[in-house]
N, C-alpha and C positions, 0 to 999 in steps of 0.2 A: 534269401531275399537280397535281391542288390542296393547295392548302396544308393542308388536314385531313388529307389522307390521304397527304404527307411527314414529318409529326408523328406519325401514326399507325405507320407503317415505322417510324421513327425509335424509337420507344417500343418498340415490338418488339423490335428488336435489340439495344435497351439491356437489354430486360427477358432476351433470349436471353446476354447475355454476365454478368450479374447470375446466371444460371444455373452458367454454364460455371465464374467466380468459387467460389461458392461449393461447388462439388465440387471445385476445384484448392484452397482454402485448405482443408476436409475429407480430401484427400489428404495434403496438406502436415500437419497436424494426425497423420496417422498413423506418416505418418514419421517423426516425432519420437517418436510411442510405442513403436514400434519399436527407437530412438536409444536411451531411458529403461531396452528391456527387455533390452537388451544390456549395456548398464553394470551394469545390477544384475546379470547374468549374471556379467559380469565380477571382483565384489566388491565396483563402488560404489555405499556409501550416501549421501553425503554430497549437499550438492544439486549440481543438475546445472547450475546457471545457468553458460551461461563468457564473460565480458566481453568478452575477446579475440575468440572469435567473431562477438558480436552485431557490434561495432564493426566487423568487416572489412564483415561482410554491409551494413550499412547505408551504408558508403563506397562500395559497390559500389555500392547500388541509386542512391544519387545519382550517381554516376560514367555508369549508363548508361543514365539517364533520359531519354528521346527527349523529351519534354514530350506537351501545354502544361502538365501539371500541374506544379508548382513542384516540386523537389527536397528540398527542405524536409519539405514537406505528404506527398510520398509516405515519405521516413524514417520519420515518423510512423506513418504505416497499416503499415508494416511493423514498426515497436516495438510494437502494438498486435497484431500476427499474431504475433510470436514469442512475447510476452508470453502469448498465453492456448494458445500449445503448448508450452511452458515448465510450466504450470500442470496442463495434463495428463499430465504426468512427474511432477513434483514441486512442488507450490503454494512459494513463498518466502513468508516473512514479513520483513519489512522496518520498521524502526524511524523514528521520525519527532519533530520536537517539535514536542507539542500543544500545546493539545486539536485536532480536525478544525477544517479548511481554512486552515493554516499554508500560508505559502510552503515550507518547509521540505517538508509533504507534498506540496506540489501539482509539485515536483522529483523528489519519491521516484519519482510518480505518470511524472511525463515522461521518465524514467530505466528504471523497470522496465514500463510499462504498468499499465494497469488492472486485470489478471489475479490481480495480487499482492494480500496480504494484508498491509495497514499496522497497524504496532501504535503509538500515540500514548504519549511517552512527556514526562513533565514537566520535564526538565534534559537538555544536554547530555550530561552525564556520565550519566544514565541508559542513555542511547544506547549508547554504549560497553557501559554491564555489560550491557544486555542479549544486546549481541552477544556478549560475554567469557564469558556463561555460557548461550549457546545460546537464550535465551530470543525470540532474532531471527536469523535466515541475516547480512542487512547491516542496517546502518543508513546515513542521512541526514544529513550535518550542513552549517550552515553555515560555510565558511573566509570568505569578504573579498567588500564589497562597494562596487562602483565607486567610487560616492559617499564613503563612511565609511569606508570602508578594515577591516581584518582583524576577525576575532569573534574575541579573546585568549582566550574557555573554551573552545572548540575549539582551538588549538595548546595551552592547559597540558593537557588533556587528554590530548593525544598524547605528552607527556612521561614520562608513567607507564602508560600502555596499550602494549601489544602486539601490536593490528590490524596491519593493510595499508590504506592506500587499495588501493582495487578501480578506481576510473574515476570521474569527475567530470562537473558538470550546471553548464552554464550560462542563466540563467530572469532573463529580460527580465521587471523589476519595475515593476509599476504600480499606485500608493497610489489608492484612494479611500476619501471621507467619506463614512462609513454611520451613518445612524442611524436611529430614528422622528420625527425633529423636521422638521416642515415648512420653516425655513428657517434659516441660519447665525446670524442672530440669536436663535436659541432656543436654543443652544448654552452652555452653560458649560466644559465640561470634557471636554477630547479625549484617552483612552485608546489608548495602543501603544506597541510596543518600542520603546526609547531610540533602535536604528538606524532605524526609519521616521521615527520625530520629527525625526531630525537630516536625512534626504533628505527631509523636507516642509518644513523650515526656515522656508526663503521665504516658501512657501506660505502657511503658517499666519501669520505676520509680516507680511503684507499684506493679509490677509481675514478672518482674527480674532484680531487680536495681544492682546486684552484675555484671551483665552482660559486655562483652566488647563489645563495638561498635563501627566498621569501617567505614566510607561512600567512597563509592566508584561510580563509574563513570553513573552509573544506576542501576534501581530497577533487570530490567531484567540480569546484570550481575552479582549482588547481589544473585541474582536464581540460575544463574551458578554456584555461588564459594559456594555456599549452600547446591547444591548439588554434588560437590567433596569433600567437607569438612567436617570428621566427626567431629558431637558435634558442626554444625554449624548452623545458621538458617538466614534467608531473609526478610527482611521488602518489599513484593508487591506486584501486581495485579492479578487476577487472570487469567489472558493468562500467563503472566510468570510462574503460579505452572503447567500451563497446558505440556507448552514447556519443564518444566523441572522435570515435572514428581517429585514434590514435595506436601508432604503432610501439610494440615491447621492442625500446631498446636493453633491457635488461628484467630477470622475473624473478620471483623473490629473495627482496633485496634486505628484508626485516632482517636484522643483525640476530632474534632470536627466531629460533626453529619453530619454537610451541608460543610464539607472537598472539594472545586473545584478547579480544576486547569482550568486556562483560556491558551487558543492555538494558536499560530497567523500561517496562512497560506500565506505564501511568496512566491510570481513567480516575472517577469517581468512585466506585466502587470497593466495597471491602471483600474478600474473595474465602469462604470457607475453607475449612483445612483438609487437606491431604492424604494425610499421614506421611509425607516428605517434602516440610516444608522449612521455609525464613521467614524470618522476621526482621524489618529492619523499622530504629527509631534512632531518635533525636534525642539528645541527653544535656541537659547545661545542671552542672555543678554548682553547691556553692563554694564559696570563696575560702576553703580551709585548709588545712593539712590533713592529707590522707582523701581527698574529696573521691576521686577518680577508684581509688583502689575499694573504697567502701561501694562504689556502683560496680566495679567487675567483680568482685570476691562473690554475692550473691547465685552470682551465674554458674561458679567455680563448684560453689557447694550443694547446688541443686544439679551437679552433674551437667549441664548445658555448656552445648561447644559455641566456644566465639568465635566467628569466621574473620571480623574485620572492624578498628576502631580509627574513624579520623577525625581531627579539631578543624575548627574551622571558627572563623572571628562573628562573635554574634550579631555583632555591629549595634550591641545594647551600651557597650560601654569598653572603656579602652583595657587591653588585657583581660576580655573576657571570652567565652569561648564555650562554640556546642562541640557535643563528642557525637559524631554519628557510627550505629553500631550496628553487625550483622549478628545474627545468632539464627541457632539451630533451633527447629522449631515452630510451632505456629501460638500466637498469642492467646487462643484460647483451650492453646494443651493444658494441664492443670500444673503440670511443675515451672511454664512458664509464666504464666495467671499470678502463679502465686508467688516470683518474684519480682515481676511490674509490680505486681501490689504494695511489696517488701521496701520495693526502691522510693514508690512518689512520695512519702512525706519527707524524706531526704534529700531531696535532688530542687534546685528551681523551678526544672516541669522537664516532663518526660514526655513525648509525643510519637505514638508508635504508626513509623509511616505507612507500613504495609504486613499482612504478611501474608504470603504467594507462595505456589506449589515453584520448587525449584528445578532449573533448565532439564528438560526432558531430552531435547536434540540441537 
């Protein structure tokens, strides 16, 4: 057989399975409407999205991934098939901080699929009311990031809100210098948030230390005034050069390699367990000796692994202070059950924020 006409078979069959694809994912598509028409049969209005779910399904499709495709890359295609049969139930709106092509959306984006409808919001604390008053399904926010360590208006926030974390995104970060200016020496004044400035540190310290640097409210607004401004350039993502039609004077500039930023997905909602899940709460101490190590040891001796512990000021009184905590786990596994239970007559009050199947992809 010649080589034209093994390319050619070849192409056929691809074009024949391209086929068979696209009536099984229009199948699959129905079946969900189906899912949708029954729930509202049922009584519910509320949205249909359920975390728990997604998470199992995509554990699975990597679990029985024959290859060569990577495991990875097929999660994806399938966050992207649920996503827009999701959409054909009930569209979600999801909260983000703008303006477009934040990291912050481009999370949302990797979490809920393309499907969904982001709403750009200018503050953290926005995020929050617009979920608190319906005006988003979830929202997006940033918690902690490799390099810089925690985003503190996200946890004060959580201090007076009433959400859940719903499930969490972890989004391999990579800085580039965008701008209109032909080369670094045309550069005066580099625009972005306080936390890209401090993971491009080095960077910028060894290739334009004379430079002036502003942080302002986001990456992608950063893109904005970068590109109004001559002789100005932008520390960010690359959706942000896309939206703003800015040129890579330089491409990842993150001083670390493995730069991520971790993303907490917030709705109403409390989200059943997994069997691979976190738990995050809210801890205030009282006021004695030993307070902190009597709330960790619990965890220690129930075998439970601690991912992550930060203070922050309660703003109940001067020197006083919540502990926010990660743990392995979901709250109503029974060895964690039974040391929330262990802890509340001890502690001022315990308030356990969420707890969500952890990052899948």
């Amino acid at each position: 057989m010649s080589i034209d006409k093994s390319l050619s078979d070849l192409r056929d069959a691809i074009d024949e399975l391209d086929g068979q694809l696209l009536t099984l994912f229009n199948k699959r598509a129905r079946l969900a409407q189906d899912v949708a028409h029954i729930k509202i049969a049922e009584g519910e209005q509320t949205d249909f999205y359920r975390p728990d779910r997604e998470a199992i399904v995509l554990r699975k499709v990597k679990q029985n991934n024959p290859g060569p495709l990577d495991s990875e890359h097929v999660a994806r295609i399938y966050r992207e098939l649920m996503s827009s049969c999701l959409a054909l139930e009930k569209p979600l709106t999801v909260a983000f901080l703008g303006p477009s092509g934040t990291f912050t959306q481009e999370a949302a984006l990797k979490h809920f699929g393309h499907a969904v409808n982001t709403a750009e919001m200018a503050t953290i604390a926005d995020i929050f009311l617009a979920v608190e008053t319906g005006g988003a399904h979830y929202g997006v926010v940033p918690v902690e990031n490799s390099t810089e360590g925690v985003i503190t208006h996200t946890l004060d926030n959580f201090i007076k809100s009433s959400l859940h974390i719903c499930g969490e995104v972890a989004l391999r970060i990579h800085h580039h210098l965008l701008s209109h200016a032909n080369n670094l020496a045309d550069i005066n004044i580099v625009y972005s948030h306080q936390q890209s400035l401090g993971q491009c540190r080095q960077w910028l310290a060894t290739h334009i230390p004379s430079v002036e640097t502003i942080a302002v409210s986001s990456n992608a607004e950063a893109a904005r005034l970068a590109s109004e401004t001559e002789g100005s350039a932008a520390i960010a993502g690359e959706m942000a050069a896309e939206i703003y039609q800015l040129d890579k004077l330089a491409s990842h500039i993150e001083d670390e390699a493995h730069n991520t930023t971790r993303f907490l997905v917030i709705g109403e909602r409390e989200i059943p367990a997994t069997g691979d899940d976190k738990t995050s709460m809210m801890i205030s101490t009282k006021n004695v000796a030993g307070a902190l190590q009597g709330v960790l040891a619990p965890f220690a001796y129930a075998g439970i692994s601690l991912n992550k512990i930060e203070s922050r000021p309660s703003r109940q009184g001067a020197w006083e202070y919540v502990f926010f905590v990660d743990i392995d786990g979901h709250k109503d596994d029974e060895n964690v059950a039974k040391v929330l239970k262990e802890l509340e007559p001890n502690v001022n009050f315990l308030t356990v924020l969420g707890s969500y199947p952890k990052a899948v992809i």
